[in-house]
C-alpha positions as CSV (number, residue, x, y, z in Angstrom):
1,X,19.5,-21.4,-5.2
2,X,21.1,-18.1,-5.6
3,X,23.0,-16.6,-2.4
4,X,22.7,-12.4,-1.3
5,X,25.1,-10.8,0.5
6,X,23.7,-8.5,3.3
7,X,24.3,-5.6,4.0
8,X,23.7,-3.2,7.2
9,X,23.6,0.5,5.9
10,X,24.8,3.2,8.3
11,X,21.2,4.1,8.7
12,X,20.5,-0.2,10.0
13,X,23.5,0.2,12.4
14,X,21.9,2.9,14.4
15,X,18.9,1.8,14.9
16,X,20.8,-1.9,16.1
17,X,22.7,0.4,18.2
18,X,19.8,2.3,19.7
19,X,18.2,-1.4,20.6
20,X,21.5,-2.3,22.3
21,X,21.7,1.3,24.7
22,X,17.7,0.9,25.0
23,X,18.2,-2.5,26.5
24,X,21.4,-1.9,28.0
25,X,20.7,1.0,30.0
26,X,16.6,1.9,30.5
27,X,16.3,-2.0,31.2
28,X,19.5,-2.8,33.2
29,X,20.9,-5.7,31.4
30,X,24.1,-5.4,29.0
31,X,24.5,-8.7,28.5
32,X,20.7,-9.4,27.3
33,X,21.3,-5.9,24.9
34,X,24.7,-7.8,23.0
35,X,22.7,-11.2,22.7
36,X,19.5,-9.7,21.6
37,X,21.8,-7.6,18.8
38,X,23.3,-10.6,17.7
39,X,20.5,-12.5,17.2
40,X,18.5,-9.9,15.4
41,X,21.3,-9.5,12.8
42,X,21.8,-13.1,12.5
43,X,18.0,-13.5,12.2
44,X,18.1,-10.7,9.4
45,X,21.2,-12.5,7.3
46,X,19.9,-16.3,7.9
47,X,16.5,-14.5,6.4
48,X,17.5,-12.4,3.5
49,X,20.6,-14.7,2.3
50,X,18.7,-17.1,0.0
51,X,15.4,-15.7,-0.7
52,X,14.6,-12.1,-0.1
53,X,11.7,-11.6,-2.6
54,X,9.4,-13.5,-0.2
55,X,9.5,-10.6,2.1
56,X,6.6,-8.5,0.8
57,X,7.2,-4.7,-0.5
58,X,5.9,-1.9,2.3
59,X,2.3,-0.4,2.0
60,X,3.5,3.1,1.2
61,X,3.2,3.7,-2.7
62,X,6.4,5.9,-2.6
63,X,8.6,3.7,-1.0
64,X,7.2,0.8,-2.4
65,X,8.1,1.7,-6.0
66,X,11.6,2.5,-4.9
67,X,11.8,-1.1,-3.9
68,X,11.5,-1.2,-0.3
69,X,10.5,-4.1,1.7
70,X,9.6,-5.3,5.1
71,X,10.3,-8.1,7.4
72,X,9.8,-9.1,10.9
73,X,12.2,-10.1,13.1
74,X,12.5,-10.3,17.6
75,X,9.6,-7.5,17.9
76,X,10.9,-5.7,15.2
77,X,10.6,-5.0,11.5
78,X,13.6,-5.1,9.1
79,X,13.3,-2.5,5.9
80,X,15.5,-3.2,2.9
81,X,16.1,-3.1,-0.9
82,X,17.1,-5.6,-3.3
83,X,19.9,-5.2,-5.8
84,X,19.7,-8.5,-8.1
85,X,22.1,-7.3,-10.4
86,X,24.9,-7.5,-7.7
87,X,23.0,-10.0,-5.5
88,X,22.9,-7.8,-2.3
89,X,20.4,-6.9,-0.2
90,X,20.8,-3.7,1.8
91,X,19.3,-3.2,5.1
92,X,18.1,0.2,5.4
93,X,16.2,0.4,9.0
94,X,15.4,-1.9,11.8
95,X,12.1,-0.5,13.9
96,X,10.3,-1.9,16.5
97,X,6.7,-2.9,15.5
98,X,4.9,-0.8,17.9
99,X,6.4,2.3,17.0
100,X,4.8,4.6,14.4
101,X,7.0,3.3,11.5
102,X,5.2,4.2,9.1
103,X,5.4,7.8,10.0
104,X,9.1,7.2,10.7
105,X,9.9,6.0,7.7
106,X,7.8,8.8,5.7
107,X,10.0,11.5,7.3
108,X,13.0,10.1,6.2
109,X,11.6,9.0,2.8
110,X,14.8,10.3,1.2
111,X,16.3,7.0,0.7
């Protein structure tokens, strides 16, 4: 079985960042913000590293012929691309599921 590298884009990192200072400060609890960060990324690696294709593409003929797909992960739903020429796997956003996303992702479609 073939093995990706993943990789957060800058794009990926804020939106892990914005969960952290969501959980951190609205709900009080620092500690529960660093552990619920880690385990989303790890979630997203352990999830991505051997078989990404599984993950279907998004509903959104655009973005869906650029090669975006989705995934969901602790509440939330992980975007990416696949590059199988280089074997890496790019994580583009990371959105909670009850959030508009679609719309989200449609105003910054310039991916």
């Amino acid at each position: 079985m073939e093995q990706y590298r993943v990789h957060f884009l800058k794009s990926a990192k804020t939106d892990m960042y914005n969960i952290g200072q969501y959980i951190s400060e609205q709900l009080s609890a620092p500690r529960v913000a660093l552990r619920k960060v880690d385990t989303i990324e790890n979630k997203i690696k352990k999830k991505l590293y051997f078989w990404p294709q599984k993950h279907r593409l998004i509903d959104n003929t655009i973005l869906a012929s650029k090669g975006l797909r989705m995934m969901n992960v602790e509440g939330r739903i992980a975007f990416f691309f696949i590059n199988e020429k280089k074997k890496i796997v790019k994580v583009w956003r990371i959105i909670h599921s009850k959030r508009d996303w679609a719309n989200l992702l449609s105003e910054n479609s310039s991916i």
